[in-house]
VEXBA-260578 format. One line per 10 residues: their letters; for each residue x, y, z of C-alpha. Coordinates in Angstrom, 3 decimals. Layout:
BEGIN
a> X:Y:Z; ... .
end
This chain:
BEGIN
xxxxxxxxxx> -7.288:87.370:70.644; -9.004:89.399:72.957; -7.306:88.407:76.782; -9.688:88.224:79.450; -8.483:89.151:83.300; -11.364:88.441:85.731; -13.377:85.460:85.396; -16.931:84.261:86.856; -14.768:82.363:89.498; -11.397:83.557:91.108 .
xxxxxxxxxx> -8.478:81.095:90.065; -5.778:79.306:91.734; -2.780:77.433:90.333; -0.990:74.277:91.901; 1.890:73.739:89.863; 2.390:70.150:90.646; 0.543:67.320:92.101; 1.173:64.028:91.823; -0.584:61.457:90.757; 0.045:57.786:91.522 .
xxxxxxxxxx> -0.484:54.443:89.529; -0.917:51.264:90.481; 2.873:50.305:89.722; 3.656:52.848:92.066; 4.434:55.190:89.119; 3.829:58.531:89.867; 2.705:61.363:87.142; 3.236:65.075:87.201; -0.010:67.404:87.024; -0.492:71.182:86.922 .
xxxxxxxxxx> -3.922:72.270:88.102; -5.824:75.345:87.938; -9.130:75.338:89.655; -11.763:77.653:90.890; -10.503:78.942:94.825; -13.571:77.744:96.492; -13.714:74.406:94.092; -13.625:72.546:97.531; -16.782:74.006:98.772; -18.051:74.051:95.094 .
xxxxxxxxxx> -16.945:71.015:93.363; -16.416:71.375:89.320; -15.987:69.032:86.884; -12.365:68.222:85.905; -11.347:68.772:81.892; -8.058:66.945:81.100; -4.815:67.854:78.741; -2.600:64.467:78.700; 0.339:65.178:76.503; 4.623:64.387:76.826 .
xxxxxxxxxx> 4.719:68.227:76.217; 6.345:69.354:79.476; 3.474:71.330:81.219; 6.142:73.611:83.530; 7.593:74.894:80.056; 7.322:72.910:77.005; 3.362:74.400:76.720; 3.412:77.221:79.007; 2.269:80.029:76.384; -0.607:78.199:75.392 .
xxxxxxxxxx> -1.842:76.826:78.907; -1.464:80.510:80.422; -4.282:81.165:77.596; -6.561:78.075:77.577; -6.256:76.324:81.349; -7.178:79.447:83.948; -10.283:80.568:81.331; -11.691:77.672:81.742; -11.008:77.150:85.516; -12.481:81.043:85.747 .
xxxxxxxxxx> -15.888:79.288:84.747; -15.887:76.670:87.390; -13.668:73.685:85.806; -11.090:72.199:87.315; -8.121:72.508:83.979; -5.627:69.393:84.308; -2.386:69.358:82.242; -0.638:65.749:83.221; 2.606:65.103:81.917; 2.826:61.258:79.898 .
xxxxxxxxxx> 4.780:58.586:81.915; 8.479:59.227:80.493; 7.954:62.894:79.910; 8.324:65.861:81.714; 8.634:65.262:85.591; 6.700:62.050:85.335; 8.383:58.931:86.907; 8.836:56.013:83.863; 9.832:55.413:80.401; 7.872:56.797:77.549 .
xxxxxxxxxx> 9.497:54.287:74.644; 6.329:54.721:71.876; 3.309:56.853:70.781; 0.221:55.439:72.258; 1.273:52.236:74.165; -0.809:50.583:76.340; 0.942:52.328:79.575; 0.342:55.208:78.266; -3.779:54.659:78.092; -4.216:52.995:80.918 .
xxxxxxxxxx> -2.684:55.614:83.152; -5.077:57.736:81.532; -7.638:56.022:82.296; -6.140:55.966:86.277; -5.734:59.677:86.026; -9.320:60.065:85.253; -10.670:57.889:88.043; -8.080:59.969:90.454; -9.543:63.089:89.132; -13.354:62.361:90.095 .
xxxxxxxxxx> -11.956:61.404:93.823; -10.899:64.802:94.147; -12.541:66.620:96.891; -12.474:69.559:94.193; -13.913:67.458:91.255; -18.128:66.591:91.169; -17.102:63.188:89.915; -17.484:64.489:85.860; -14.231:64.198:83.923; -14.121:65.861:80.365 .
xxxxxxxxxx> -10.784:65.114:78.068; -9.539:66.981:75.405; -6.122:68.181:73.506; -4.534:68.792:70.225; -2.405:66.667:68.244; -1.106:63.662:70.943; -3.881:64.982:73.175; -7.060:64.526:70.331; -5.632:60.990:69.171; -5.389:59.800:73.137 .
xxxxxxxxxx> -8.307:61.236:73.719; -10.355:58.963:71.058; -8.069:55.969:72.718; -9.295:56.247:76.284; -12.558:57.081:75.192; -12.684:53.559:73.740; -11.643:52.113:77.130; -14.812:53.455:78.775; -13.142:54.950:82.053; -16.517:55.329:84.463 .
xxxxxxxxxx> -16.110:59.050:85.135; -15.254:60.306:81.727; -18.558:62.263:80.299; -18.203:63.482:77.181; -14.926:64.738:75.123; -13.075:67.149:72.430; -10.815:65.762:70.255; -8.841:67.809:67.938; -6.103:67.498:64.772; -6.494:63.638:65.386 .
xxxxxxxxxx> -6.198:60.317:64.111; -8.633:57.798:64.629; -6.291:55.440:62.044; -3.056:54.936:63.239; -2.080:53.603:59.618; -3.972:55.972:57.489; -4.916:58.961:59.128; -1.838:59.909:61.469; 1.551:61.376:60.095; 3.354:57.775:59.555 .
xxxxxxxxxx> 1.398:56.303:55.774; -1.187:57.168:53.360; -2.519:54.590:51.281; 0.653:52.771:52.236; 2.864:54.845:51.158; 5.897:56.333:53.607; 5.533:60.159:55.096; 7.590:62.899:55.347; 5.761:62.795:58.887; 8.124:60.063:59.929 .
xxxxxxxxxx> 11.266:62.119:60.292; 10.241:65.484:61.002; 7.906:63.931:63.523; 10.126:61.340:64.800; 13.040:63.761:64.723; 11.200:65.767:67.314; 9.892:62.400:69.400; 13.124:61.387:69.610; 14.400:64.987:70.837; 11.714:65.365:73.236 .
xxxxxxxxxx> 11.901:61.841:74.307; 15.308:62.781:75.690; 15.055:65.889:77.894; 15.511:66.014:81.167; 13.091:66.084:84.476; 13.672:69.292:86.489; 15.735:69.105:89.549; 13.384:72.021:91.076; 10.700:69.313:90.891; 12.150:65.794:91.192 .
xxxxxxxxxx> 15.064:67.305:93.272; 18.728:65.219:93.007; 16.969:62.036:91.249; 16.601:63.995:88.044; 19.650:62.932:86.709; 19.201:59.367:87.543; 15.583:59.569:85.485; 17.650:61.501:82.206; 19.981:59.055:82.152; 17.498:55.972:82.194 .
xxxxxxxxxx> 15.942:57.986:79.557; 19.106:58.529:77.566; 19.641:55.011:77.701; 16.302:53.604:76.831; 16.137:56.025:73.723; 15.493:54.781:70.102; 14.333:56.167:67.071; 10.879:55.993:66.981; 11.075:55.233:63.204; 12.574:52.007:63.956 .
xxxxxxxxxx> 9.486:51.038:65.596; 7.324:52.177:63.022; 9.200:50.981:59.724; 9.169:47.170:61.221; 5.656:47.798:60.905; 5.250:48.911:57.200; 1.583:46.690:56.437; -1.095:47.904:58.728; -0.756:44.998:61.118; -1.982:44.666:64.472 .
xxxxxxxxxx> 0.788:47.084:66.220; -1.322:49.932:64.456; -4.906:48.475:64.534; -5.064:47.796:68.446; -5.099:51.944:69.047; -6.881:52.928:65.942; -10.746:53.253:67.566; -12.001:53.264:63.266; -11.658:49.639:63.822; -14.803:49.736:66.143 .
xxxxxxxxxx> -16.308:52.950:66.700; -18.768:51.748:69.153; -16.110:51.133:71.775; -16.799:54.914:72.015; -19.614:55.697:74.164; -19.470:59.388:75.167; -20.366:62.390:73.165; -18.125:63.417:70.870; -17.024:67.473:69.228; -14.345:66.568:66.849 .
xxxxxxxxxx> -12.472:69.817:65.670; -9.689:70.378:63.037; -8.809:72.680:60.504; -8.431:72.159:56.426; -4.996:72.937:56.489; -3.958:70.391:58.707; -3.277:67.245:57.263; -5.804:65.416:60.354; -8.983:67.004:58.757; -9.066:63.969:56.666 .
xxxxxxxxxx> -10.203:61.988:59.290; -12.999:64.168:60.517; -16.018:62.998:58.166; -14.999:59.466:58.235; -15.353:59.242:62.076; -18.474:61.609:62.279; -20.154:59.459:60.278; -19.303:55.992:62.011; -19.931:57.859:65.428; -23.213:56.264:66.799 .
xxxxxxxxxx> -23.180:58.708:70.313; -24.116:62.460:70.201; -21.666:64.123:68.105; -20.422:67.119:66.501; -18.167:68.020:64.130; -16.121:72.082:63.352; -13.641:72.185:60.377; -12.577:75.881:59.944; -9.708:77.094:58.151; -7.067:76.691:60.253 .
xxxxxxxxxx> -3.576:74.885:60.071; -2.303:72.507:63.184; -3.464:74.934:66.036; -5.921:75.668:68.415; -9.050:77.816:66.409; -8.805:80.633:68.633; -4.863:81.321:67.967; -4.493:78.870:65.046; -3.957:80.282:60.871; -4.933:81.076:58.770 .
xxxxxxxxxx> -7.604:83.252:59.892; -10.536:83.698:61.083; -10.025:82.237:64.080; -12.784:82.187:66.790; -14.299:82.741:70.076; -13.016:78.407:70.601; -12.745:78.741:74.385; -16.276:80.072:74.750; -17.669:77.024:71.889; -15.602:74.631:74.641 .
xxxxxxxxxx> -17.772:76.428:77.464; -20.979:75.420:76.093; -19.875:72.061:74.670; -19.009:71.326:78.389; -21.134:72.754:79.856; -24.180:71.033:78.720; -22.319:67.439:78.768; -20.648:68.140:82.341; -22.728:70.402:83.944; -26.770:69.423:82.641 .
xxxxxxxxxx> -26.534:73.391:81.749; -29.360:73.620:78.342; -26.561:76.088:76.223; -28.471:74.762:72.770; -25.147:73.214:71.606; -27.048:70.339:70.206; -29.679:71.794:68.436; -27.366:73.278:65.958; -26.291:71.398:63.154; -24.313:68.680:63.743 .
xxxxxxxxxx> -21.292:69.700:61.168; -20.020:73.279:60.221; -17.418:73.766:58.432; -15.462:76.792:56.627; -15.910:77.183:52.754; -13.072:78.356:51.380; -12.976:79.919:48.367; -10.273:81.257:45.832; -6.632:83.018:47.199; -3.582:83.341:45.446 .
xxxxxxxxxx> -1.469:80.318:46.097; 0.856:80.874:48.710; 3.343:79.127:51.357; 2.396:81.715:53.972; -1.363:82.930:54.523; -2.962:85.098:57.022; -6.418:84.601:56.715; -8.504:82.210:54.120; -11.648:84.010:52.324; -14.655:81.841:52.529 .
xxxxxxxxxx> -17.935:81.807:54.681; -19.348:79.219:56.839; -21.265:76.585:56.063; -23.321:73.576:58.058; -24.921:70.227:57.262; -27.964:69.433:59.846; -26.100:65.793:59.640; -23.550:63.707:58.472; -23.787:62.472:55.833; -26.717:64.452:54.199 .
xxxxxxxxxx> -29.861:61.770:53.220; -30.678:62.433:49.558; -31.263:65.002:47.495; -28.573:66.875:49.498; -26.298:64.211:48.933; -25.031:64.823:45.663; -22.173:63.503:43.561; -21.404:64.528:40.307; -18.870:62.182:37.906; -16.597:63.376:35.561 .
xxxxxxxxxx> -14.395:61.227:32.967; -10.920:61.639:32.488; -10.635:62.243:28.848; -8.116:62.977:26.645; -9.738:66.096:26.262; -9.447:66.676:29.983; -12.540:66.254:32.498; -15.509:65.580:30.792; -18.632:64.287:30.395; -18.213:61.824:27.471 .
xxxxxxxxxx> -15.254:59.135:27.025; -13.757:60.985:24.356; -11.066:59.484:22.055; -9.801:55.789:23.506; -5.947:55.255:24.474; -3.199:55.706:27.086; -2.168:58.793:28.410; 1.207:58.301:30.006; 2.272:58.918:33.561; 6.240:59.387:34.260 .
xxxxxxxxxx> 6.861:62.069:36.333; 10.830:62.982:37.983; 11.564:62.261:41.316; 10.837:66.046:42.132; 7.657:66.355:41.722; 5.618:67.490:45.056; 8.404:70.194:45.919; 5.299:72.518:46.004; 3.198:70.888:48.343; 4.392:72.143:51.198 .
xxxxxxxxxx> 5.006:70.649:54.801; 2.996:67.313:55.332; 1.409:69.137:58.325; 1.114:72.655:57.919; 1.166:74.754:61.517; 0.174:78.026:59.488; 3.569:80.054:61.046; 5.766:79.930:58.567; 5.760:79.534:54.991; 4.911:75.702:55.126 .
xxxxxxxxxx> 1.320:75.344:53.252; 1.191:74.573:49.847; 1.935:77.503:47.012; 1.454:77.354:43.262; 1.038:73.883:41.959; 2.112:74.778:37.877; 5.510:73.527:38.887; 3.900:70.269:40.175; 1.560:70.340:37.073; 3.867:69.926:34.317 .
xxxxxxxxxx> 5.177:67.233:35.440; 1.719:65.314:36.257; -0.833:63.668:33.785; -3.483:67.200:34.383; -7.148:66.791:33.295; -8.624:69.930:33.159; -12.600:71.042:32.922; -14.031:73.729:31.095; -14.282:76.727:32.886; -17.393:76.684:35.038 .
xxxxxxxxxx> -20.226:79.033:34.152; -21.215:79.084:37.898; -19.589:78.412:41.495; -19.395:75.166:42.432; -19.126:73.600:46.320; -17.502:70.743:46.921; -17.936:69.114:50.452; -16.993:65.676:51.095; -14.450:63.377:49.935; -13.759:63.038:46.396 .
xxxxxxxxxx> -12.595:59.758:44.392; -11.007:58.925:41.642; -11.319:55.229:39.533; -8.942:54.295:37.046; -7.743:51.584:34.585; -4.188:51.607:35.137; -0.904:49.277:34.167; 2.143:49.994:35.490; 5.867:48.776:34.346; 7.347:47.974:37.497 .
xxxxxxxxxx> 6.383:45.946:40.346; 6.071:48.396:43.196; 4.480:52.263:42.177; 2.546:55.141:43.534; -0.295:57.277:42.355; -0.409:60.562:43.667; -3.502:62.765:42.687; -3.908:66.536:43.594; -7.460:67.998:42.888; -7.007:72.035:41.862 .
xxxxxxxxxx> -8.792:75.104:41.342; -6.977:77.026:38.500; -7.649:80.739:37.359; -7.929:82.457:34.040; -4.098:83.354:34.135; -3.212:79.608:35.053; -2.513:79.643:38.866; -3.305:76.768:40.202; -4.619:76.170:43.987; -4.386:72.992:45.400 .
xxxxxxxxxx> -7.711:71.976:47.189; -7.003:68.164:47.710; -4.992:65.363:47.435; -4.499:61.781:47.768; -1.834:58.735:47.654; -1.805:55.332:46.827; 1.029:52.550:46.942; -0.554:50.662:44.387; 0.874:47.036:45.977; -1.572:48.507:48.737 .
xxxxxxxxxx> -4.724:48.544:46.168; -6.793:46.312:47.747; -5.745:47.175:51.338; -2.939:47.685:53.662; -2.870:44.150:55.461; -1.614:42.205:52.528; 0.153:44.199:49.733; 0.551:42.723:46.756; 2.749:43.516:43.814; 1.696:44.890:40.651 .
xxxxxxxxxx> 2.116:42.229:37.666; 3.761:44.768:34.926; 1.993:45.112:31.894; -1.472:44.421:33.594; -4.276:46.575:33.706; -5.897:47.205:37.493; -8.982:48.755:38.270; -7.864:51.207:41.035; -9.663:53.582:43.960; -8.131:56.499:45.128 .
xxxxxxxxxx> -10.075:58.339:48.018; -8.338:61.890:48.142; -8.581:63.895:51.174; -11.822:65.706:52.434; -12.350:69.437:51.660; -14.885:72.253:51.934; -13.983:75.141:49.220; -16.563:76.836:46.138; -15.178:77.149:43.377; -15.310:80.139:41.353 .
xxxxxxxxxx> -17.124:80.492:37.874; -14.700:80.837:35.138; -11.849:78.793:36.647; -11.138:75.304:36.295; -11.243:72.413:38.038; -7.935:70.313:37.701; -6.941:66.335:38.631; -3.204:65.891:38.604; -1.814:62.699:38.484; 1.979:62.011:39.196 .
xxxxxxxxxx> 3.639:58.199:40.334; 6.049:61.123:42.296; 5.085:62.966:45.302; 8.984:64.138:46.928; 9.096:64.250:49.560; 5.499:63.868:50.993; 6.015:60.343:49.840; 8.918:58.106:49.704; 9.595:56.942:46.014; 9.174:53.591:44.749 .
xxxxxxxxxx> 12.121:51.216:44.843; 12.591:51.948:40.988; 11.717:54.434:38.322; 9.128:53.573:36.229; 6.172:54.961:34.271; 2.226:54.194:34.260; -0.025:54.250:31.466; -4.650:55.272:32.255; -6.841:54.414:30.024; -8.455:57.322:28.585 .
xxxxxxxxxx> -12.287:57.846:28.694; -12.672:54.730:31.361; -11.025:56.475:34.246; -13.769:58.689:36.300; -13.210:61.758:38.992; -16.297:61.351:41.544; -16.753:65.060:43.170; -18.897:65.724:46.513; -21.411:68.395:45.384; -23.030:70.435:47.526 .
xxxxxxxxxx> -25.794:72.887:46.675; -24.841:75.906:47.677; -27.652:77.720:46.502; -30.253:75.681:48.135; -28.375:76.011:51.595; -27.715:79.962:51.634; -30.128:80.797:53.412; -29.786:78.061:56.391; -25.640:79.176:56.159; -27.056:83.004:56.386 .
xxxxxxxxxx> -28.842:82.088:59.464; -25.838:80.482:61.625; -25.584:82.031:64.488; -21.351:83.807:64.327; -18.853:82.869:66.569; -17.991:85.159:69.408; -14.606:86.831:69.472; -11.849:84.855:70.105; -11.151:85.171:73.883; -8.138:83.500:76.459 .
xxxxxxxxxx> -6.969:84.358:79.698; -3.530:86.871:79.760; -0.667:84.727:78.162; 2.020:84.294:80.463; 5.412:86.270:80.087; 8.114:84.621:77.927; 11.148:86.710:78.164; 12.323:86.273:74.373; 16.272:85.144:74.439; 16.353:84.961:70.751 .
xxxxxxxxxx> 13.675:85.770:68.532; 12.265:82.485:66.281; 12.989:82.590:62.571; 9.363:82.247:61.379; 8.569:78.780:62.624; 9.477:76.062:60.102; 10.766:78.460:57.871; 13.225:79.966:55.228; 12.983:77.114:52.930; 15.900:77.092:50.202 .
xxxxxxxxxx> 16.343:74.980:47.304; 19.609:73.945:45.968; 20.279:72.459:42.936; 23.472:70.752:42.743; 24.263:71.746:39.202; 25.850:68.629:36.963; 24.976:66.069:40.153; 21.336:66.364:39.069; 20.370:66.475:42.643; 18.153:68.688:44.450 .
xxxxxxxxxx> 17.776:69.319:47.947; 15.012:70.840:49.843; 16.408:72.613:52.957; 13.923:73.750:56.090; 15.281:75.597:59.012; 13.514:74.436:62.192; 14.772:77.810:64.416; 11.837:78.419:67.158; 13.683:80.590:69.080; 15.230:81.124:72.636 .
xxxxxxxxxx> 12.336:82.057:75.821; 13.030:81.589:79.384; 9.485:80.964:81.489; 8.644:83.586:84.235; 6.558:81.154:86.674; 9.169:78.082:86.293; 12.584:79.739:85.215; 13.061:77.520:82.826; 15.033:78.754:79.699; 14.036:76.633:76.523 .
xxxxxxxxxx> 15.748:76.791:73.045; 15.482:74.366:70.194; 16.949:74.322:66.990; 17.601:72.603:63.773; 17.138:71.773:60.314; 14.996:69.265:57.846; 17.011:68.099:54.603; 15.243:66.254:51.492; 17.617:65.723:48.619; 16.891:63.857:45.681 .
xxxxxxxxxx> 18.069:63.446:42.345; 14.775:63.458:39.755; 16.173:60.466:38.158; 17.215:58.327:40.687; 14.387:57.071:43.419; 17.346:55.155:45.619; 19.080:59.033:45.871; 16.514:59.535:48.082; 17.884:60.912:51.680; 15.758:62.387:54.236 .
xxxxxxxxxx> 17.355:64.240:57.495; 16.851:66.279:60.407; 18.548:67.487:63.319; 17.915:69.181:66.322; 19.555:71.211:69.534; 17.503:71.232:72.295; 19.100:73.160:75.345; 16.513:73.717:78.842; 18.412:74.665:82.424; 18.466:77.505:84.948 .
xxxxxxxxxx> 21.365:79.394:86.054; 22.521:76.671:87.914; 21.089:73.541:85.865; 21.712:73.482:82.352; 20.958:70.600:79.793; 21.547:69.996:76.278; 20.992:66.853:73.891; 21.737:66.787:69.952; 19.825:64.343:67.213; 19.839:63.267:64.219 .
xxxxxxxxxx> 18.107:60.799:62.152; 18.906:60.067:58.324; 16.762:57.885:56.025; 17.740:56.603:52.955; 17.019:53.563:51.274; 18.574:50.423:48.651; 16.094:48.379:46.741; 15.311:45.998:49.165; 16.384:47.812:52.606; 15.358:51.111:54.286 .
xxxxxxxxxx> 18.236:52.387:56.772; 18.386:54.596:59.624; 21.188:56.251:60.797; 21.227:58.206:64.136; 23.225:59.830:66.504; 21.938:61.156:70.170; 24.603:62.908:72.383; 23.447:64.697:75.982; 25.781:67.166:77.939; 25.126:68.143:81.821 .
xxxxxxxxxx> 26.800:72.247:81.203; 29.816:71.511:78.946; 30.336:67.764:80.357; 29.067:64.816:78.192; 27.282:62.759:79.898; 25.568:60.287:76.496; 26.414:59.573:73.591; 24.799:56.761:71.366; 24.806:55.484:67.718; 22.377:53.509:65.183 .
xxxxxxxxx> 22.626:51.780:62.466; 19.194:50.004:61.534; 17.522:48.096:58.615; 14.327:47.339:57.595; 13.558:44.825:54.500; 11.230:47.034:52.350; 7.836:45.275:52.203; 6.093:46.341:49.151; 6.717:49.863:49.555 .
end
């Protein structure tokens, strides 16, 4: 990334203003704007995230909030009630506090004598899936926004279930919710009531799994903030942005489609990250996409941003399997709209045979699925941030033990874009069971690429709001959507479907081992064709993205260097216990901030052990260190959350202790449990 000094418009920083709400809550903001932004309002472009924006984002808001203030916006990074150096409690993701001080903050911003009255909002992550959620509460002043790695179904399309089945995403994510939940406000800011607002904190704190496991149908708690439910609340132009290997590009197509405003979609190749910094590579000139995006929506400036297709995407083509890539070959690719009218809409079917993907039925019978607990130790992290070794590697392991249908090698490249399905007859032996189904690109020598894949608690068949068993011995017609994708296929390799009732630990295993049984010949794999041949020239003729550009990255004086982010991940097989357990160190490093002198290190580890036998071995764990202080202020507050699981019962176990220097100041204890409900 190329940094960029000067700017069209000399900068200045306030490091904290405050904002009040209407409960006489105040939230803390750091502002960069352009000097003379008084004399020469701007519009205002807001980050609203519980990230802590003195420290917890400093890198990345040294790179992305001054560019943009250097061309005449006013770049907003408001800490959450709860978070940060914000007065208040921040007890959930999303809550209703939570949105409508955003939609205060907005209002405040347009009163600004710096602001024209134009708000734009935007973020990553918390800050895309908000942003859809205010949007949908029309604030007045908000013009147009930028949502990225989002959700726009809390159920379905976050980190918590997929086709009601449980996520890794709930611990490692509500590990680190319930670690950053708990640190401390910053004396230099809130002065001597800091320790009054950690302690309220402290005391408040819960596992956020709690919250979400008493909610395990998709019930109203997760319908009220997911804006799928109706789209049209939205009424401001829309750029939704993600990457393939993030685990939120599934939701991209589904909500460019519903979208009724002006709208645009960009999918590159890119884990959980921001496209200019994100991998795997190539990332791009983002910032200066952002410009024109805004510009034209907050500023009446003509930059041609929406005469360009409304979807471009990257389309990835063959690489070796591996945990850790630096950049993903492909080229891009664009769709004038979403989804393309006939004949560009294309969908080719193929049947799962005995034979392996084919055109005709083939011989009739069952093909038998009954795969160990194990299987899914190669897909890699649920969410991939492309810094460590967490993306999926070779899937052979996976493979043998999966029901794999295989095609004959293609004679010419084929490119998939879109969301493929799969429909099969299926009878299971036990009441409660999952389908997992990974869609593959495998070479001559047998490597095999995972491209896609998809999960579905089969009580969940005909929908998350009422689950009902299975009856066992009865066949079901089932629908699996798998997630979206953009990739060509090369001629001479194959194109796989894996099935597996296992997906450890991705998914949380059914109450009880058991085995399924698809009908050969009736079962079909529906794939989202794309001709690629008929579109090269248009994809010639897009116009490339500028180099990747931010403004000089602060200075972090490295106290310890990270250990690969998310990585070093070791199996160990406890030989004659039959169990297995996958280990992740979670060592970012040690940094101290130069502008705030704030010294930051967090540390821990993510455990999955299972034995491939025995679904109720299942444990998943994580802990986590988090120290943050000065020379004369120092902080530290230790978690841990454990997940395990009987028949009928899913328990949590945690533990939370705080110390003020070496003096304990918190210490708490759970013990919680959840009736399973068909899952």
């Amino acid at each position: 990334m190329k940094a960029v000094a000067h700017f069209p418009r000399p900068v200045r920083e306030i490091m904290t203003a405050w904002i009040p709400m209407a409960d006489g809550t105040r939230l803390a903001a750091r502002i960069w704007l352009p000097i003379d932004a008084e004399d020469d309002p701007v519009p205002a472009l807001l980050e609203y995230l519980p990230y802590r924006r003195r420290d917890g984002t400093s890198y990345r808001d040294s790179v992305n909030q001054p560019y943009m203030a250097g061309h005449g916006y006013a770049a907003v990074r408001v800490d959450i009630r709860g978070s940060g150096d914000s007065d208040g409690l921040l007890l959930d993701e999303y809550d209703r506090p939570e949105l409508d001080d955003g939609v205060q903050v907005i209002a405040w911003l347009a009163r600004q004598p710096w602001c024209n009255g134009r708000v734009g909002l935007w973020g990553i992550s918390w800050g895309g899936i908000n942003a859809l959620q205010i949007a949908a509460l029309r604030p007045p002043a908000l013009a147009a926004i930028m949502p990225m790695g989002f959700a726009d179904d809390r159920y379905n399309g976050d980190c918590h279930f997929m086709g009601g089945c449980l996520l890794e995403g709930n611990i490692s994510w509500g590990g680190t919710f319930f670690a950053g939940n708990t640190r401390a406000p910053d004396p230099a800011v809130v002065g001597e009531r800091w320790r009054a607002m950690w302690l309220e904190r402290l005391e408040h704190a819960r596992p956020p799994m709690a919250i979400w496991l008493a909610h395990q149908r998709r019930d109203a708690y997760w319908t009220a903030a997911s804006v799928c439910e109706d789209t049209s609340r939205i009424q401001v132009p829309v750029y939704a942005v993600n990457g393939w290997q993030d685990s939120y590009a599934r939701n991209v197509l589904p909500l460019l489609e519903q979208l009724s405003v002006p709208k645009k979609a960009l999918i590159g190749p890119w884990a959980h990250g921001w496209p200019h910094m994100a991998r795997p590579g190539p990332v791009i000139g983002f910032l200066q996409e952002a410009l024109r995006w805004w510009d034209h929506w907050l500023k009446d400036v003509d930059t041609g941003i929406m005469d360009e297709p409304v979807l471009r995407v990257w389309m990835g083509s063959w690489i070796t399997p591996a945990k850790l890539v630096a950049a993903w070959p492909g080229r891009w690719a664009a769709e004038a709209c979403w989804p393309p009218p006939p004949p560009q809409a294309r969908c080719s079917t193929l049947l799962l045979a005995a034979e392996g993907l084919r055109l005709e039925p083939g011989e009739p019978g069952d093909l038998l699925i009954c795969s160990p607990q194990t299987t899914g130790m190669r897909a890699g992290y649920q969410c991939s941030y492309g810094q460590g070794p967490d993306l999926s590697d070779d899937q052979r392991a996976d493979d043998a033990m999966s029901l794999c249908f295989d095609s004959r090698p293609l004679e010419q490249e084929c490119q998939l874009l879109g969301e493929p399905e799969i429909e099969l007859d299926l009878v299971s032996d036990q009441p409660q069971a999952l389908l997992a189904a990974r869609l593959c690109e495998v070479a001559p020598d047998g490597r095999s690429l995972r491209l896609s894949y998809g999960l579905l608690n089969l009580s969940h068949r005909n929908g998350s709001a009422s689950p009902q068993p299975l009856e066992p011995g009865r066949y079901y017609r089932v629908r699996l959507r798998l997630c979206a994708l953009a990739h060509a296929i090369a001629p001479g390799h194959r194109i796989r479907l894996a099935l597996s009732n296992a997906y450890w630990p991705i998914a949380w295993p059914s109450p009880a081992p058991g085995s399924l049984r698809v009908a050969a010949g009736r079962g079909m794999l529906h794939l989202p064709m794309r001709d690629g041949a008929a579109l090269a020239q248009q994809d010639a003729q897009l116009a490339p993205f500028a180099e990747a550009q931010g403004a000089p990255p602060s200075a972090l004086v490295e106290i310890r260097p990270r250990s690969t982010d998310r990585s070093q991940d070791r199996t160990i097989e406890h030989l004659g216990e039959g169990l297995v357990e996958l280990v992740r160190s979670r060592d970012r490093g040690a940094w101290r901030t130069l502008d705030s002198d704030v010294s930051y290190d967090t540390q821990g580890e993510l455990r999955f052990s299972i034995q491939a036998d025995d679904p109720l071995s299942a444990q998943q764990q994580v802990t986590l260190t988090s120290t943050l202080g000065r020379a004369a202020w120092q902080v530290r507050t230790d978690v841990t959350t454990r997940l395990s699981a009987s028949a009928d019962a899913f328990r949590i176990e945690a533990r939370l202790d705080a110390w003020e220097g070496e003096t304990p100041v918190f210490s708490r204890d759970w013990l919680l449990e959840f009736p399973r409900d068909n899952l």
